[in-house]
LORO-391533 format. One record per residue (C-alpha): residue number from 1; residue in three letters; x, y, z. Coordinates in nm, 3 decimals. Example, Ala and Ser with C-alpha at 12.3 -4.5 7.8 and 13.67 -1.06 7.14 Angstrom:
1/ALA/1.230/-0.450/0.780
2/SER/1.367/-0.106/0.714
***
This chain:
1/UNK/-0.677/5.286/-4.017
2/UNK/-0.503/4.949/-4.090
3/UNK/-0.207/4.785/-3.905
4/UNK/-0.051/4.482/-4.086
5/UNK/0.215/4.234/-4.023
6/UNK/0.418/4.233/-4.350
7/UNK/0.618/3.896/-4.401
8/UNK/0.936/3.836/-4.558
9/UNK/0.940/3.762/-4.940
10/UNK/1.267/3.753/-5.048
11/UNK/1.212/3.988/-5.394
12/UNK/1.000/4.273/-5.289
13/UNK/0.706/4.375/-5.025
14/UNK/0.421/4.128/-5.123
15/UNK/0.118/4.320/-5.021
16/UNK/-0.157/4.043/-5.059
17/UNK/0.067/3.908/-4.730
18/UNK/-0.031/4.130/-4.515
19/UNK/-0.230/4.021/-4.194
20/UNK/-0.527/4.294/-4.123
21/UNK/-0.534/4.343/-3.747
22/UNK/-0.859/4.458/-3.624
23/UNK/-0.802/4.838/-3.418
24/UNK/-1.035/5.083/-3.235
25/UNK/-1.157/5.286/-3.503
26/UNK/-1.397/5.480/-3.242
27/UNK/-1.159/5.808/-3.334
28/UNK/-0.965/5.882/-3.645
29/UNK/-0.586/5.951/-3.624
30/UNK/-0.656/6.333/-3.722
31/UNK/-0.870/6.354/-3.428
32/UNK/-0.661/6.169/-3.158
33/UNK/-0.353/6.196/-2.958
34/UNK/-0.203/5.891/-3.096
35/UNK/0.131/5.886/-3.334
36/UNK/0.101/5.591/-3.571
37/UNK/0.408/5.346/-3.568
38/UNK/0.533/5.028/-3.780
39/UNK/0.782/4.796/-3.727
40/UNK/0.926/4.636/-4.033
41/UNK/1.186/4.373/-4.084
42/UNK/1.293/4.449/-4.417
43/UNK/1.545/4.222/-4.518
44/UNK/1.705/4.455/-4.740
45/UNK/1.537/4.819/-4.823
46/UNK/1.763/4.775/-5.189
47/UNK/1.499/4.570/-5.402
48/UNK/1.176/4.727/-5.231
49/UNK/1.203/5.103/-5.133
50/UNK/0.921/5.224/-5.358
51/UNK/0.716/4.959/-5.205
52/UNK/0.823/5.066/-4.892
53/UNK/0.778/5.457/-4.939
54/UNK/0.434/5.375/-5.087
55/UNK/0.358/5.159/-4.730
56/UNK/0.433/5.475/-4.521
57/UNK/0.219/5.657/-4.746
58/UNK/-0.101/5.445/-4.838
59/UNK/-0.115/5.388/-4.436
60/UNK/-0.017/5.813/-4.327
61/UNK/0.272/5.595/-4.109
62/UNK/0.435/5.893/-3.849
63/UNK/0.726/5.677/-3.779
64/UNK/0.848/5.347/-3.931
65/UNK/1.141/5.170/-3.748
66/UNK/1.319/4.917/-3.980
67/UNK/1.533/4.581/-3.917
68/UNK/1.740/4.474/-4.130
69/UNK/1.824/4.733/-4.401
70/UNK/2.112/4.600/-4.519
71/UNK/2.255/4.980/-4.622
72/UNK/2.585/5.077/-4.596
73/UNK/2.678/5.442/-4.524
74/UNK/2.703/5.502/-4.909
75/UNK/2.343/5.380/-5.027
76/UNK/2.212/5.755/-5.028
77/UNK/2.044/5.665/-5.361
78/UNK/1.828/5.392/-5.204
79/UNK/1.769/5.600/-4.885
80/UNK/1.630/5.880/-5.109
81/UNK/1.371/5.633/-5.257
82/UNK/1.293/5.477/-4.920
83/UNK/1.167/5.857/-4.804
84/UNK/0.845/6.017/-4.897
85/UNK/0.820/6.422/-4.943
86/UNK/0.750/6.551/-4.566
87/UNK/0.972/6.248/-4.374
88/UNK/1.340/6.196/-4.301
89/UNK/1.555/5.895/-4.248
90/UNK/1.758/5.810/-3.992
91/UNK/1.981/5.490/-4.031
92/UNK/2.278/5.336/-3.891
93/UNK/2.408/5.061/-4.087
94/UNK/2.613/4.735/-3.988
95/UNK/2.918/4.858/-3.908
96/UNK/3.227/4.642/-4.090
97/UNK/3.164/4.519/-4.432
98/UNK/2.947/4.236/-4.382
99/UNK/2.654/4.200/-4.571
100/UNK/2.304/4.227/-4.399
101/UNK/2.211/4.415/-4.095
102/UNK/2.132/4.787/-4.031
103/UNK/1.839/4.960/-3.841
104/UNK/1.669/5.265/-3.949
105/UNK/1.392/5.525/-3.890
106/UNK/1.121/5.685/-4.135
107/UNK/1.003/5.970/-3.975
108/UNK/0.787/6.259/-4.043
109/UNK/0.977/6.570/-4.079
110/UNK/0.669/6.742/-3.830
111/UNK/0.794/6.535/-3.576
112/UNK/1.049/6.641/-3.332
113/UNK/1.242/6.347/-3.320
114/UNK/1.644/6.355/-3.245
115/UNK/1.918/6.086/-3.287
116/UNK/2.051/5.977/-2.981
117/UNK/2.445/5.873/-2.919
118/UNK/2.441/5.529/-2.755
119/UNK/2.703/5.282/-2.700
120/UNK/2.806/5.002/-2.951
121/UNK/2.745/4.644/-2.885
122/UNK/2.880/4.290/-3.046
123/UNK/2.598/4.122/-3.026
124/UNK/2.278/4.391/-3.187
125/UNK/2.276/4.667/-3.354
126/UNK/1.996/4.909/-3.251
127/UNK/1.958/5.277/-3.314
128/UNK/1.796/5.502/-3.051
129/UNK/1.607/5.850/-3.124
130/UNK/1.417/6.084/-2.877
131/UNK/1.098/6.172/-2.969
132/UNK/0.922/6.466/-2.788
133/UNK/0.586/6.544/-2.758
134/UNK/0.435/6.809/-2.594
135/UNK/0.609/6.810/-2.260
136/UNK/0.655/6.392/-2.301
137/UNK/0.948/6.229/-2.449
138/UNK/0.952/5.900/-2.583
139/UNK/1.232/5.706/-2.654
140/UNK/1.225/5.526/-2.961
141/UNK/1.488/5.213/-2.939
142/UNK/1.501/4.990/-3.235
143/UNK/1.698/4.661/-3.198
144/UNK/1.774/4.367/-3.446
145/UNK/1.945/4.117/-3.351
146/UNK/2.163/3.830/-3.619
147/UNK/2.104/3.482/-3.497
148/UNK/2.326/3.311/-3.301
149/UNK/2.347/3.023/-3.541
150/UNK/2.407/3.241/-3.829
151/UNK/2.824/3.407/-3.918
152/UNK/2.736/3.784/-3.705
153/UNK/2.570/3.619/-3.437
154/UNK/2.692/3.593/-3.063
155/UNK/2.601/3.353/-2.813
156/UNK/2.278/3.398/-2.666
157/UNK/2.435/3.448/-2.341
158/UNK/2.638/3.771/-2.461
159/UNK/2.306/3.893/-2.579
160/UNK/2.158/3.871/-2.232
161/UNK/2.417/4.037/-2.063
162/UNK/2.482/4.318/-2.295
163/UNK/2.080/4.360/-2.350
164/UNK/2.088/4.369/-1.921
165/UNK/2.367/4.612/-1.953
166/UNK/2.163/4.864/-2.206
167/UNK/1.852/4.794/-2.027
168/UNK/2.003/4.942/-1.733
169/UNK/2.173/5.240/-1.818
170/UNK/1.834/5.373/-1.959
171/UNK/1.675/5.294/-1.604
172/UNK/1.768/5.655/-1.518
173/UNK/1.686/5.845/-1.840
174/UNK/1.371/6.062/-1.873
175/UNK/1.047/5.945/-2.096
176/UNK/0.886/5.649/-2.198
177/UNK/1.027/5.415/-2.411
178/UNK/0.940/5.179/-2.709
179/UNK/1.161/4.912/-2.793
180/UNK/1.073/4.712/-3.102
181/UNK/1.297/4.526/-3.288
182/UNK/1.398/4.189/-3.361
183/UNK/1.546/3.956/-3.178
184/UNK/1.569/3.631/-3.330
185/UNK/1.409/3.431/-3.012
186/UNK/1.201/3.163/-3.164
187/UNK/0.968/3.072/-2.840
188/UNK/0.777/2.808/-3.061
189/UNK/1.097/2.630/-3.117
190/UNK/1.230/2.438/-2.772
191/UNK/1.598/2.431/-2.872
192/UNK/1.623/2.796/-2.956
***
């Protein structure tokens, strides 16, 4: 098993990027408890779906979460491509008609994994989906995001209070949760 940090290239999935980050391989994935997950910032599924259905395949992914699709409701084409045989896609795309945006999940159709209704918010777009296992639940939250420099961003400080605001009303809610997503905090960068 291989994990890799894929970074942006602006045509397609450049797989001589990828970062190889060194994991446990005392038990294979067949023999373990453990539900393999990726986090990808596409930057647009359009120009690199095959590339992306042949990630989720070469590395037996169980669930990828996606940033940054930048689908609209009608791209059922590209979603089609995106999908290997045996997984399903769930996706909710920018909502308006501005370009970018859009969060997704690639799942494995042998996972019990539903789509959850959650409240919209200005300033990220996320898309939340329950995931349960055996008698555990996880909740899978995926977040991105725009910067606050860029046209769709807010102000950092509307991000903070409605991030507070859907922080809290999952305090109550049953399982464990994953949040991945992201953010567009640059800590290496003072003025951001």
């Amino acid at each position: 098993h291989r994990s890799y940090r894929i970074y942006r290239n602006e045509n397609k999935i450049n797989k001589f990027n990828f970062i190889q980050v060194p994991i446990d391989k005392s038990a294979s994935k067949s023999e373990s408890n453990f539900i393999c997950v990726y986090l990808l910032n596409a930057r647009s599924v359009c120009n690199k779906s095959h590339d992306i259905c042949d990630l989720i395949v070469d590395n037996d992914i169980d669930v990828l979460l996606i940033t940054e699709t930048w689908l609209s409701s009608a791209d059922d084409v590209v979603l089609g491509e995106l999908t290997p045989a045996g997984y399903r896609v769930l996706h909710v795309p920018r909502k308006g008609r501005k370009r970018g945006g859009g969060v997704g999940i690639v799942c494995k159709e042998s996972l019990k994994i539903e789509l959850q209704k959650s409240d919209k918010y200005e300033s990220f777009e996320h898309i939340e989906a329950l995931m349960k296992t055996g008698n555990d639940c996880i909740r899978l939250l995926t977040m991105y995001r725009p910067p606050s420099s860029g046209k769709s961003g807010k102000p950092t400080s509307v991000f903070l209070d409605e991030f507070a605001d859907y922080m809290d009303s999952h305090s109550t809610t049953s399982g464990r949760m994953l949040l991945c997503g992201d953010l567009n905090f640059h800590v290496d960068d003072s003025t951001n």
